[in-house]
C-alpha positions as semicolon CSV with decimal commas, in nm:
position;residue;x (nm);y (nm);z (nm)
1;X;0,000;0,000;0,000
2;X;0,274;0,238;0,034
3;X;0,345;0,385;-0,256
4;X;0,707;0,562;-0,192
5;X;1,029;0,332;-0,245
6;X;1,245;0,227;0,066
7;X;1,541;0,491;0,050
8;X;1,908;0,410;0,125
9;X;2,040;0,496;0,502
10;X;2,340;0,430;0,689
11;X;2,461;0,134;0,878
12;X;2,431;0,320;1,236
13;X;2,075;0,414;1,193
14;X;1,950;0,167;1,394
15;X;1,608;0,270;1,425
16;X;1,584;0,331;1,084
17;X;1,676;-0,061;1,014
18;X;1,394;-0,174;1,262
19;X;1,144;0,017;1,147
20;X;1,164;-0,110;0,777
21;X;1,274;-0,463;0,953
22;X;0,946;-0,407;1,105
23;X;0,741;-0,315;0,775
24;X;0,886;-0,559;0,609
25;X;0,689;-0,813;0,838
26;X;0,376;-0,673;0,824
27;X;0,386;-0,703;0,527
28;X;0,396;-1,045;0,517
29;X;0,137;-1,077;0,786
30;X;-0,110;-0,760;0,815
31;X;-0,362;-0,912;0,605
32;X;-0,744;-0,868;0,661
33;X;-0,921;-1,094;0,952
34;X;-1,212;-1,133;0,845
35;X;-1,490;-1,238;1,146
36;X;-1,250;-1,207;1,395
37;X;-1,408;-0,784;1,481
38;X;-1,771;-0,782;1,451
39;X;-1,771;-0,432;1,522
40;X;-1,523;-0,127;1,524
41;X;-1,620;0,195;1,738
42;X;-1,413;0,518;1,720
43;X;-1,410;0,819;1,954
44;X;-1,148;1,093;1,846
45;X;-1,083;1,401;1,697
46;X;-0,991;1,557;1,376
47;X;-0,706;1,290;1,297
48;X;-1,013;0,977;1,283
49;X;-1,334;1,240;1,187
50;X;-1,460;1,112;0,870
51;X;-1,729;1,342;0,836
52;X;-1,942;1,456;1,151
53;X;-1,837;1,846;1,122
54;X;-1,956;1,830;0,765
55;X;-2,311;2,000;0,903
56;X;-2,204;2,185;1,218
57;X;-2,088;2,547;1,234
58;X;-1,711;2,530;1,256
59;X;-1,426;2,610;1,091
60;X;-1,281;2,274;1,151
61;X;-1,446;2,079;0,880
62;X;-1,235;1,918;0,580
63;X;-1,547;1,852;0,318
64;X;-1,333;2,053;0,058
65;X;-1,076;2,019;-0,211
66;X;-0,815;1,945;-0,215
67;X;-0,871;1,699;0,107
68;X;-0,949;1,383;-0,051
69;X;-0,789;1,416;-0,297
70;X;-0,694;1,061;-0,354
71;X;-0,981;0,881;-0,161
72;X;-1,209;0,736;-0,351
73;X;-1,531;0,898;-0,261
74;X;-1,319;1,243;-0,266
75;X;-1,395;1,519;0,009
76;X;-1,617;1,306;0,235
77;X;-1,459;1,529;0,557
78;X;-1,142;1,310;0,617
79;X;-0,875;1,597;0,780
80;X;-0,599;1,415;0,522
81;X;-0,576;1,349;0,157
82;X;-0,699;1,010;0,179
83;X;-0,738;0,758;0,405
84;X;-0,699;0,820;0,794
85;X;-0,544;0,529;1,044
86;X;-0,908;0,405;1,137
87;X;-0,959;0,369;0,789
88;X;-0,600;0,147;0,702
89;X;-0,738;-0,009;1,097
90;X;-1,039;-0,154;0,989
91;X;-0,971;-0,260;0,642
92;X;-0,648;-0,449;0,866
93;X;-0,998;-0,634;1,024
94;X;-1,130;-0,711;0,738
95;X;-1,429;-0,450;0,721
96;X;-1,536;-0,479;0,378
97;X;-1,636;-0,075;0,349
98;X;-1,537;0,207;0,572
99;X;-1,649;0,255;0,935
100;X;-1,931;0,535;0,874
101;X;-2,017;0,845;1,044
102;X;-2,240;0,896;1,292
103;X;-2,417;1,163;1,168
104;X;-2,541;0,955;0,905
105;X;-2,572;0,581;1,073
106;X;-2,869;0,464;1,158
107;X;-3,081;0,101;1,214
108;X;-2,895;-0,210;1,167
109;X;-2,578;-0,033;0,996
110;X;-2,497;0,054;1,399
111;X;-2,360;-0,357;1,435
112;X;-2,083;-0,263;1,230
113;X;-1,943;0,010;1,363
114;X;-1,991;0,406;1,412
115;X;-1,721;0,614;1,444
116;X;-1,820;0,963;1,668
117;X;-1,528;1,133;1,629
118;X;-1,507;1,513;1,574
119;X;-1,221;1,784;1,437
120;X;-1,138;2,021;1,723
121;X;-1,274;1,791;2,002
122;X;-1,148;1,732;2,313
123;X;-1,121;1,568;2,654
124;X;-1,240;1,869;2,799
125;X;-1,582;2,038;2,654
126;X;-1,442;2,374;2,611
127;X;-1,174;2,253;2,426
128;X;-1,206;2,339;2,045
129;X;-1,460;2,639;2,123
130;X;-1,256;2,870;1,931
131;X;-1,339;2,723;1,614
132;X;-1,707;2,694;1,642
133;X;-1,903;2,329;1,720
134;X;-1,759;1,991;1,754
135;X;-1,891;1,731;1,969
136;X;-1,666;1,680;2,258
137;X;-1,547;1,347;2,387
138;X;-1,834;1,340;2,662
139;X;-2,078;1,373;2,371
140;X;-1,928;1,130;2,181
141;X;-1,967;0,888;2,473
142;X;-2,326;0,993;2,497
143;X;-2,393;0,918;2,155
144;X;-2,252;0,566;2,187
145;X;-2,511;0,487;2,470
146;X;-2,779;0,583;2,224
147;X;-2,618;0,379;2,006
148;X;-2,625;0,096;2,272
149;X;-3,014;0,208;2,321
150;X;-3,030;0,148;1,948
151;X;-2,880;-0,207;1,932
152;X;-3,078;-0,361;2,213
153;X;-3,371;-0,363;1,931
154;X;-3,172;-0,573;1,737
155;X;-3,089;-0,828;2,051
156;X;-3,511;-0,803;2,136
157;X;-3,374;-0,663;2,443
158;X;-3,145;-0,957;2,522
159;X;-2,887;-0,779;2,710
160;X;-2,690;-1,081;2,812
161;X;-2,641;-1,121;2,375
162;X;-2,574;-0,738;2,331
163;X;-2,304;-0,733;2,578
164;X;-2,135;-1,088;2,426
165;X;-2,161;-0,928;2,121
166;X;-1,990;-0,578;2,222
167;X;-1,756;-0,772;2,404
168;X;-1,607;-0,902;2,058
169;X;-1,624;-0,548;1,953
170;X;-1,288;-0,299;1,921
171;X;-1,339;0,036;2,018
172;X;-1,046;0,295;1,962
173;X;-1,024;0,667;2,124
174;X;-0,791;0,901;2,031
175;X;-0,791;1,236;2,265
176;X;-0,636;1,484;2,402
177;X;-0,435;1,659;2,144
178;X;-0,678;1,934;2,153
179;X;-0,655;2,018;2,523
180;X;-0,291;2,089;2,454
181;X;-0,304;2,238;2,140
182;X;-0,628;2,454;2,126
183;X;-0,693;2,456;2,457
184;X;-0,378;2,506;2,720
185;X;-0,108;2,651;2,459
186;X;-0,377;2,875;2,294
187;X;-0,374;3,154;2,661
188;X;-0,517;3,426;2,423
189;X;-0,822;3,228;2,421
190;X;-0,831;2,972;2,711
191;X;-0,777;3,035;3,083
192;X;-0,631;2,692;3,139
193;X;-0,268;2,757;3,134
194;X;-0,320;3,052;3,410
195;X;-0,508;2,830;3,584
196;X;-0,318;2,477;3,600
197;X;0,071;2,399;3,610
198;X;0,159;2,113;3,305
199;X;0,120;1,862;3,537
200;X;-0,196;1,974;3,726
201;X;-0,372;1,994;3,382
202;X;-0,233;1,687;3,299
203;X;-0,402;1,508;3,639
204;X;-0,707;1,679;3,548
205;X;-0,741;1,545;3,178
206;X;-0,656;1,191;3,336
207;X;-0,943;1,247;3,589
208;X;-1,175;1,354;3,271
209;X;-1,050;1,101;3,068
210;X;-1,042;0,812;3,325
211;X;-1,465;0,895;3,369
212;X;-1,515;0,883;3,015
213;X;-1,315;0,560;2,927
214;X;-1,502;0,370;3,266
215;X;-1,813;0,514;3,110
216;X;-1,744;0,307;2,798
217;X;-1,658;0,010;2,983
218;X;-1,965;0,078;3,202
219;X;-2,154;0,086;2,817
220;X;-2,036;-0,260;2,701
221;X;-1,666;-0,168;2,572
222;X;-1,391;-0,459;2,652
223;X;-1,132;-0,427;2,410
224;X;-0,984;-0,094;2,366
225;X;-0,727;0,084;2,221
226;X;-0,650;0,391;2,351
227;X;-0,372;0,641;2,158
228;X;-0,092;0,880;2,339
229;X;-0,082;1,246;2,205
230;X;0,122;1,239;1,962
231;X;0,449;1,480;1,920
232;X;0,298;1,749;1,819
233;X;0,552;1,997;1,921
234;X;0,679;1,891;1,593
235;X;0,413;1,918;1,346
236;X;0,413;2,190;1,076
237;X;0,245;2,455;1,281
238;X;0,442;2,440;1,554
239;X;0,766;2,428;1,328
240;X;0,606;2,768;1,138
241;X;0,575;2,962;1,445
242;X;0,817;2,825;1,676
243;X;1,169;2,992;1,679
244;X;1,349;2,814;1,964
245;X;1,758;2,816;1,932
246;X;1,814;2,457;2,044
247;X;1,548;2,261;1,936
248;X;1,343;2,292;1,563
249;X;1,079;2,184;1,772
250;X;0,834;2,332;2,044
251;X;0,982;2,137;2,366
252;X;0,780;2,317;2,599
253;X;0,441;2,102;2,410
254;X;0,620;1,776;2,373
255;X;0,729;1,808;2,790
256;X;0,388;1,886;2,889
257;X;0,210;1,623;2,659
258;X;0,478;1,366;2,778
259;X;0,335;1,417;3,139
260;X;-0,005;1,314;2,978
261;X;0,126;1,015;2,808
262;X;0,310;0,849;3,139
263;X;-0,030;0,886;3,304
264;X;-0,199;0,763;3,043
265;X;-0,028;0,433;2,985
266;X;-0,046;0,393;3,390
267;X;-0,385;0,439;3,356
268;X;-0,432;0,150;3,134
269;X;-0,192;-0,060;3,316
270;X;-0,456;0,008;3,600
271;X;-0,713;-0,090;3,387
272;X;-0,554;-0,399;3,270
273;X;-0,493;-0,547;3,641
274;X;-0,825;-0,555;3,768
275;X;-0,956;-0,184;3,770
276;X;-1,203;-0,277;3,475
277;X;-1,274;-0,669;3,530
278;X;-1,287;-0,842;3,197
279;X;-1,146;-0,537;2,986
280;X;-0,827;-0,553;2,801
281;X;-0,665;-0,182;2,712
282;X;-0,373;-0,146;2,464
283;X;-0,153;0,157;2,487
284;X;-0,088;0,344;2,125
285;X;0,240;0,505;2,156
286;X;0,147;0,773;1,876
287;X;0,458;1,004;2,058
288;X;0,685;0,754;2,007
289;X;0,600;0,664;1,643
290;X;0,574;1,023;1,517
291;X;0,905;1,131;1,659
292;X;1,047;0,816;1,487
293;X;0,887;0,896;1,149
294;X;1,056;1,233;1,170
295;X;1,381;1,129;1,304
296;X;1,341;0,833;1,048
297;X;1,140;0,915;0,756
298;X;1,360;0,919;0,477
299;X;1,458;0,585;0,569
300;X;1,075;0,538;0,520
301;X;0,986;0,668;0,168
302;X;0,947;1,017;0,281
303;X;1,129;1,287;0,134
304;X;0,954;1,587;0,313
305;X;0,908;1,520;0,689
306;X;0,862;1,891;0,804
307;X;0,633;2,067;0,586
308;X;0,265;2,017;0,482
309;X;0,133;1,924;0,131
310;X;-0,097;2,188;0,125
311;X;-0,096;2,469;0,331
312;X;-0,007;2,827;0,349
313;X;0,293;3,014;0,485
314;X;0,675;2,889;0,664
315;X;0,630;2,514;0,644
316;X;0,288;2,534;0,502
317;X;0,175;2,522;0,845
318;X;0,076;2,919;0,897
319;X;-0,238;2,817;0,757
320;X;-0,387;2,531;0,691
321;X;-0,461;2,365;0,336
322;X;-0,752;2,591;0,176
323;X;-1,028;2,503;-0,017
324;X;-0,927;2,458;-0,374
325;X;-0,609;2,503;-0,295
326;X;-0,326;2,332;-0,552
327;X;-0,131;2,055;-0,337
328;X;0,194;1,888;-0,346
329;X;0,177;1,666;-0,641
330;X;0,348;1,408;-0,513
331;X;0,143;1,299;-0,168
332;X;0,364;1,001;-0,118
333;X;0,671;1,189;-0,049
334;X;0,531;1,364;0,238
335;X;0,486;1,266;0,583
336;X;0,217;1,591;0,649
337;X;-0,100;1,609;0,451
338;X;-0,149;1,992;0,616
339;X;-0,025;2,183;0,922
340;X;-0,143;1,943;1,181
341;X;-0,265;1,599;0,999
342;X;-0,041;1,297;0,826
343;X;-0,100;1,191;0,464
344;X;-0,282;0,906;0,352
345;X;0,083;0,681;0,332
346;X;0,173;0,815;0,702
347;X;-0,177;0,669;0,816
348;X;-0,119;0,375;0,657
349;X;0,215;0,275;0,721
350;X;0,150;0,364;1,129
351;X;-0,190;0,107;1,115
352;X;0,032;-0,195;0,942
353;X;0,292;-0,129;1,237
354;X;0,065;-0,131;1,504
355;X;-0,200;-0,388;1,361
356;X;0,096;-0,716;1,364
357;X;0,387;-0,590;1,564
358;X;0,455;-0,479;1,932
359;X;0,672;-0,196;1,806
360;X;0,464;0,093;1,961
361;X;0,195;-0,119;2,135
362;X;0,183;-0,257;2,471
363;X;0,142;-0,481;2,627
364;X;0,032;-0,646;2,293
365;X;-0,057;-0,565;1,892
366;X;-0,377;-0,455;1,787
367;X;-0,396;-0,874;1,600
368;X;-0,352;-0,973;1,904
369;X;-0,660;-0,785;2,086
370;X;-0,875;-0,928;1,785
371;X;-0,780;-1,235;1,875
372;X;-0,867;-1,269;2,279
């Protein structure tokens, strides 16, 4: 699926050597389960939305030109030119079509799958205000226990047979980007960083998060994957207004968003050893793997690691991609669709890695949570 050659790289990059190592296998072994997920439930934010902002007053909708660009149903509200990592996720399960939204899934379509999430969303409710509506991750839980409400038709009210069957179910959440980037590090706007020290915000994003995530346990969810903020310090709109002397990257993001991430994974190691009886939580290490496709990239195919394929500005990242706007012509060679999203290839080379190898998992692959 990834269309850019591997490039040539030196003998001491030894991360570099793993990571195709890596690719290489999954290859070989990332093919579609079919029957294996029933069901595949998504809560996230702009980096999973495949189309709920297309109706709500925001300016964090995508259902434009040039995003889409090479999906097949074009701009369907995907933040990226093609496919996101749900998207590479479930075809990796064997999902015949896409996971739809669920601002348009209704009646017996709701077995397969929904996916709530929403651009500019966030742990937190405020977060994301600044751009206009989104549906924040509280919502989103909300609207999967209508969902549930929906399903028990379909059981005739057998709850013991809805919860077997949700039990077989993934569900993936994604959060928390938000609350750093449009929420804490935006003070012109948001109170937040006046009001909590990094890690006191971080605690209280755990404390939000920890609710929700119970809540979806509490709802029927048992095997979860559940994604780290990634580095996004480093994406092209930091890098475009950042001007630090000993870093190209915003440090001061990537430190506080690191405090999130070692509570995080605690918190699923919690939930893992007895906190949630019968659940089983895998940690996405979506810091780890970002900061090694930009350390590592060109190893990977990518030629331009620091700039977006269609934006405006220093690293097309001032501004992001506009509608009609002409893009890079050559989508494969970047790892940035636009200032804050990956391309199509980026999505897809991350889901492969994750789906059939331990490499950024833990304490298992996403294969192997389809298989318990």
């Amino acid at each position: 699926m990834m269309r850019g050659n591997m490039r040539s790289f030196g003998t001491d990059s030894v991360l570099s050597v793993t990571l195709i190592l890596v690719l290489s296998a999954t290859r070989a072994c990332a093919q579609p389960q079919r029957g294996l997920v029933p069901g595949f439930f998504i809560f996230g934010d702009s980096l999973v939305d495949n189309g709920n902002n297309n109706r709500l007053v925001t300016l964090a909708r995508a259902n434009y030109r040039p995003y889409g660009i090479d999906f097949p149903q074009g701009s369907t509200g995907r933040f990226t030119n093609g496919r996101t990592y749900v998207d590479a996720l479930a075809q990796l399960f064997g999902f015949p079509n896409y996971i739809p939204p669920y601002a348009r899934t209704r009646g017996p379509a709701l077995l397969r799958g929904v996916n709530y999430a929403s651009g500019a969303a966030g742990i937190r409710d405020e977060t994301g205000n600044n751009l206009g509506d989104h549906t924040s991750m509280n919502q989103q839980v909300a609207n999967f226990g209508m969902t549930v409400e929906q399903m028990r038709r379909f059981f005739r009210g057998d709850n013991n047979a809805l919860t077997s069957y949700l039990s077989k179910c993934i569900f993936y959440s994604g959060m928390g980007s938000n609350d750093y980037l449009i929420n804490y590090f935006m003070s012109d706007f948001y109170s937040t960083s006046h009001d909590y020290t990094p890690n006191a915000f971080a605690s209280v994003l755990l404390q939000d998060y920890t609710r929700q995530l119970t809540q979806l346990y509490a709802l029927g969810a048992r095997k979860v994957i559940v994604t780290a903020v990634g580095q996004i310090g480093c994406i092209p709109y930091q890098l475009a207004r950042y001007n630090g002397n000993n870093s190209r990257c915003n440090e001061k993001i990537n430190s506080a968003i690191s405090l999130f991430n070692s509570g995080l994974l605690k918190l699923v190691q919690s939930f893992n050893n007895g906190r949630l009886p019968g659940a089983k939580f895998v940690y996405l290490d979506s810091y780890k793997s970002s900061n090694d496709l930009s350390l590592n990239g060109t190893s990977l195919g990518f030629e331009v690691i620091d700039k977006g394929c269609c934006g405006v500005g220093k690293n097309n990242g001032q501004i992001t991609c506009l509608p009609l706007q002409q893009a890079c012509q050559d989508r494969s060679k970047y790892l940035y669709w636009d200032a804050f999203h990956p391309t199509e290839v980026a999505n897809i080379l991350l889901a492969k890695i994750t789906y059939s190898s331990q490499t950024y998992t833990y304490p298992m692959s996403i294969q192997q949570l389809t298989t318990l």
